[in-house]
Structure formats: structure tokens, C-alpha cells
N, C-alpha and C positions, 0 to 999 in steps of 0.2 A: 534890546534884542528884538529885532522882529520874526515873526514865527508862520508860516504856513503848510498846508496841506497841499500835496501834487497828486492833483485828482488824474488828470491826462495828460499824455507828451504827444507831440505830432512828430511827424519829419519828414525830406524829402531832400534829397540831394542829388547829384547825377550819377546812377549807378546802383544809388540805395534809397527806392522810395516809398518806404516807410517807416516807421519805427520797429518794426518786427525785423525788417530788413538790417536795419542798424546794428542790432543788439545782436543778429546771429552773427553781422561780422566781427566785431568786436569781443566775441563769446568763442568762435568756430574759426574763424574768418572766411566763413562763407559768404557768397554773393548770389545776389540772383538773376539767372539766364534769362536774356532779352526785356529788361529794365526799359519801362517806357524813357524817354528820349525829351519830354516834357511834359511837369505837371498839367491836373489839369481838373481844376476846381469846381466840383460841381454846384456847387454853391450859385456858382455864372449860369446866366443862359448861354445859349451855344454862340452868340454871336458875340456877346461878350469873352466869351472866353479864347475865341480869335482874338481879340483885339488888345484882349490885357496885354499888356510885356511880361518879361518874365518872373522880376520881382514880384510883381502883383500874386501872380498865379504861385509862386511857390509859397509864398506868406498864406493864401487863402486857404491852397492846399494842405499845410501843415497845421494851419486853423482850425478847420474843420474834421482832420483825425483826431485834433486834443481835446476839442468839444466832445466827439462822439466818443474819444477814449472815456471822458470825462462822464458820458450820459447826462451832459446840458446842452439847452438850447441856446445856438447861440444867440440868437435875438436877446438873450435875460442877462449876458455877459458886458459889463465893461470891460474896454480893449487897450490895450497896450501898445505900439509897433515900431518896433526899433531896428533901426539900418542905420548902416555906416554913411552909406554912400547913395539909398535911396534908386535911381534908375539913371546909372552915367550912360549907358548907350543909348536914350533919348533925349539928355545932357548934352552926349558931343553931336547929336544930330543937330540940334537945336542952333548949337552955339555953329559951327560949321554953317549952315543957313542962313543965319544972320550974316554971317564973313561972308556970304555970297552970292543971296538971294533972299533977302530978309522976306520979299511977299509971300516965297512959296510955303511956308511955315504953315502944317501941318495943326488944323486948332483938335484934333484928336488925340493926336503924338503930345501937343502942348498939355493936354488936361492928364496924360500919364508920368509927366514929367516933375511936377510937383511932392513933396517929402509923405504926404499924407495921403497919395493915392492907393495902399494898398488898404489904408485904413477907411476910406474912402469906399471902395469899393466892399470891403467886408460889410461895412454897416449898408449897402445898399443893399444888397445880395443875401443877406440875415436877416433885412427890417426889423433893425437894431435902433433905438431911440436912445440909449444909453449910451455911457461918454464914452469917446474915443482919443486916445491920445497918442501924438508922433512924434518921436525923440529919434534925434541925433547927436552924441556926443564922439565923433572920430572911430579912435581904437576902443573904445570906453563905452561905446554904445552898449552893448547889449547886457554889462553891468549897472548903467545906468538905468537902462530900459526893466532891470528883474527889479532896482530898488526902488525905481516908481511902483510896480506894483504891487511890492509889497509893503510900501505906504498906504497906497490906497486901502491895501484892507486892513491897515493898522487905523486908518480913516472912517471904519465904519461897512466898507461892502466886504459884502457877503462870499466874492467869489469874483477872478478879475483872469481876463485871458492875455497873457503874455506871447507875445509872435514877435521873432527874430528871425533874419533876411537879408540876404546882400547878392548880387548876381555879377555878369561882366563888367568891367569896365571896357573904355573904347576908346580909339583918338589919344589926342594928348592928356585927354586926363587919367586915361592909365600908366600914364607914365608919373605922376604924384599920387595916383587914390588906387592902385595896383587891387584889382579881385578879380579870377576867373570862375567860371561856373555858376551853376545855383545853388544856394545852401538856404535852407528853411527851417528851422525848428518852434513847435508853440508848446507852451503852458497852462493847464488849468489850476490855478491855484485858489485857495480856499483858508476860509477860517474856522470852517468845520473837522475839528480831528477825527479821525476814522484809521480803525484798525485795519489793518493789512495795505495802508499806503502809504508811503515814502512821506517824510515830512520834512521843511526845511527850516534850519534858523541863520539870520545873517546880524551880523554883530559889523560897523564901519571902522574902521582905523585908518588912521592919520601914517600907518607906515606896517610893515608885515615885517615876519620874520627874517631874518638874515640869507637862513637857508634858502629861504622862497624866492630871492630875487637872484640865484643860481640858476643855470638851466638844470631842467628838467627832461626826462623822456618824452616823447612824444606818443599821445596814444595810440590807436588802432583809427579811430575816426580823424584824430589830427593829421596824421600821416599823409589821409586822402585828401583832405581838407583843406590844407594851414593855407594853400590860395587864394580862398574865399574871405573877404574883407569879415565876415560873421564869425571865423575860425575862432573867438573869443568863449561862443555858446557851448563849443564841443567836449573841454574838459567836464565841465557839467553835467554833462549828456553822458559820459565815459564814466563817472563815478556815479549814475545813477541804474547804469547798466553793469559796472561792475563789482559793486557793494562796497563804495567807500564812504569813508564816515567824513570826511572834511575834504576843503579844498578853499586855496586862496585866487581870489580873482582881483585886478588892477581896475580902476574903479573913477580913476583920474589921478592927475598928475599928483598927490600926495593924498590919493583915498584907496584903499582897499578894502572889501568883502573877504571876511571871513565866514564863508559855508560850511553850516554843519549840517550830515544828512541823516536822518534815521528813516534804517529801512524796515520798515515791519512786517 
């Protein structure tokens, strides 16, 4: 069993950009009156922050509230960054350009179009010298992306930031890797226990319960949500806002996560 501390949550979605914001919907279902329109990661300088795409910026965004939910630097953090689908709307520009004008290919557009550029950008932008890692497993990512991290600190660190993220899709690749919107959520997780914070333990199986592979309700953030290729992080997020003690998550094609949560 692996075991962690959830020191910080970030978040940013479109409509609800932050984690205070999330929890009152989900709590209330209140929202909040004239919700910026696009993250916007101070972490950047200003002309970088033009220029991120939107992935980047909402991972950096939601980074940087879990940090400072967390009260660490993120500089001291190994990173974690998992998407599905990484940044298709400079994907289909890419690919489109080549079908038509392969010279005029954009070498700025090129360097956001790669799997590791939001991770990329965080360790710039933190002067961060610690590891960074960028996982994509499908549907499965952001299961994938929590069990790496909490490897790592079954590995030895101390304290390890998790950032989950998926944005539009565009062209014909939405029509196989379907996601609208931005969705962002981070993690600061730890191996330090500490009273009055949520703590997590995840046990793998080879197969879950019976019941489990029934549908289900949809939460309050799923509901807004389930478009976003990310939609996987949101039960999580919904039992940590709503004081539940377990939850199963899909994990790969014969792996599931069994979450246990204690809220203290």
C-alpha cells in the first residue's frame, strides 16, 4: 500500500478558477460572477504568458495554487505532469501545415507542441533543477500520473507535485481524442503525516468490485466536466470536497486504484 499526505490542491477550469471556487460548487452549487476567461500563470513573465497555449497555462496555474496551498517552493518540488492528450490544437495546426505548407511551420508553435512542454515551462519559470516527469497513458493518464507519484515518494522524496490537464481538441483529431475546454488540477503530496490534512492510501488490483464497474452518478464537478479528456481527476477532487472515505479509479486496461481517504 502506498500512503501519502495532501498538503495542497490547485484548480482551474472554465467557469470555476480555483479550488475555493470548486468546493463551493460542489458544496452550494454556487459559481462565481464574471470568472476570468483564461488562466493566467504568474509564475510566466508577461510575454511568456501570451504565448503559452492553454494547456501549459492551466497546468502552471493550478501548479502554483497547490504549491502555495501547500506553502512550498516550488523550485524544492519534483514534478509530475499528466495529460491525455497533451496540446491537440497545435497538434492539428502542425499536422494541417505540413498537408499544405510544411515551410511555414511555426518553430514557437513547434516547441509548445511537444508532451513535456507544460513541464517544461514549470521548471523554467520555478528554477526548478529537480526531476520532472511527463506521462501519458490515454484514458488512464491521470491514474497513472497519481501512481507515479506516489512511487516516487515510496522512492525516497520527501514531497512530489502532481499536475493534471487536458484542454481542446481541434480538426480531425477531435473527432478520435474528443476534449473541450480547460481543465487543470495539482497535487502536493507528501510523506510527512500531519494532522488536520486529508491523507491518501492506494492499494493496485488486477480487477475491482463488481459493483464498481456499474454506472454510477455523476458528481457536481463531473457533470461540468465529463468533456474534458482530464474528467478522470474529478471524482477525486469530489471525495475530497465531499468527505468520502474511498473511491475506485481505472488504472489500465486490467489495473485499478483503490483510494482510501482520511480526512482529518
Amino acid at each position: 500500500m502506498l500512503e501519502a499526505t495532501l498538503e495542497g490542491v490547485g484548480f482551474w477550469a472554465n467557469g470555476l478558477p480555483d479550488w475555493d471556487s470548486a468546493c463551493a460548487w460542489m458544496r452550494k452549487g454556487e459559481r462565481p460572477q464574471d470568472p476570468p476567461a483564461r488562466p493566467s500563470p504568474q509564475l510566466l513573465a508577461a510575454n511568456e504568458r501570451r504565448r503559452a497555449p492553454g494547456t501549459v497555462a492551466v497546468a502552471l496555474e493550478a501548479a502554483l495554487a497547490a504549491c502555495e496551498a501547500a506553502d512550498r517552493a516550488p523550485a524544492s518540488l519534483p514534478s509530475v505532469f499528466t495529460s491525455t492528450h497533451g496540446e491537440l490544437t497545435i497538434t492539428d495546426y502542425m499536422c494541417a501545415t505540413l498537408a499544405t505548407d510544411p515551410a511555414a511551420i511555426s518553430p514557437i508553435r513547434f516547441h509548445n507542441s511537444v508532451h513535456n512542454a507544460a513541464a517544461g515551462y514549470w521548471t523554467i519559470g520555478a528554477g526548478a533543477h529537480v526531476s520532472a516527469t511527463a506521462i501519458s497513458a490515454g484514458h488512464d493518464s491521470f491514474a497513472q500520473g497519481l501512481l507515479e507519484a506516489m512511487v516516487q515518494l515510496q522512492a525516497g522524496e520527501e514531497a512530489v507535485l502532481l499536475v493534471a490537464y487536458d484542454g481542446n481538441a481541434s480538426g480531425p483529431a477531435a473527432e478520435v481524442s474528443p476534449s473541450s475546454g480547460l481543465l487543470g488540477a495539482a497535487f502536493v503530496l507528501s510523506r510527512s503525516p500531519c494532522d488536520g490534512l486529508p491523507g491518501l492510501q492506494l492499494k493496485l488490483h488486477d480487477a475491482a468490485p463488481s459493483a464498481i464497474l456499474r454506472d454510477v452518478p455523476q458528481g457536481p464537478l463531473t457533470q461540468l466536466f465529463a468533456d474534458n479528456a482530464m474528467h478522470p481527476v474529478l471524482p477525486l477532487l469530489e471525495a475530497l470536497a465531499m468527505d468520502q472515505d474511498m473511491l475506485w479509479m481505472r488504472a489500465g486496461a486490467q489495473q485499478w486504484l483503490e483510494i482510501g481517504i482520511r480526512h482529518d
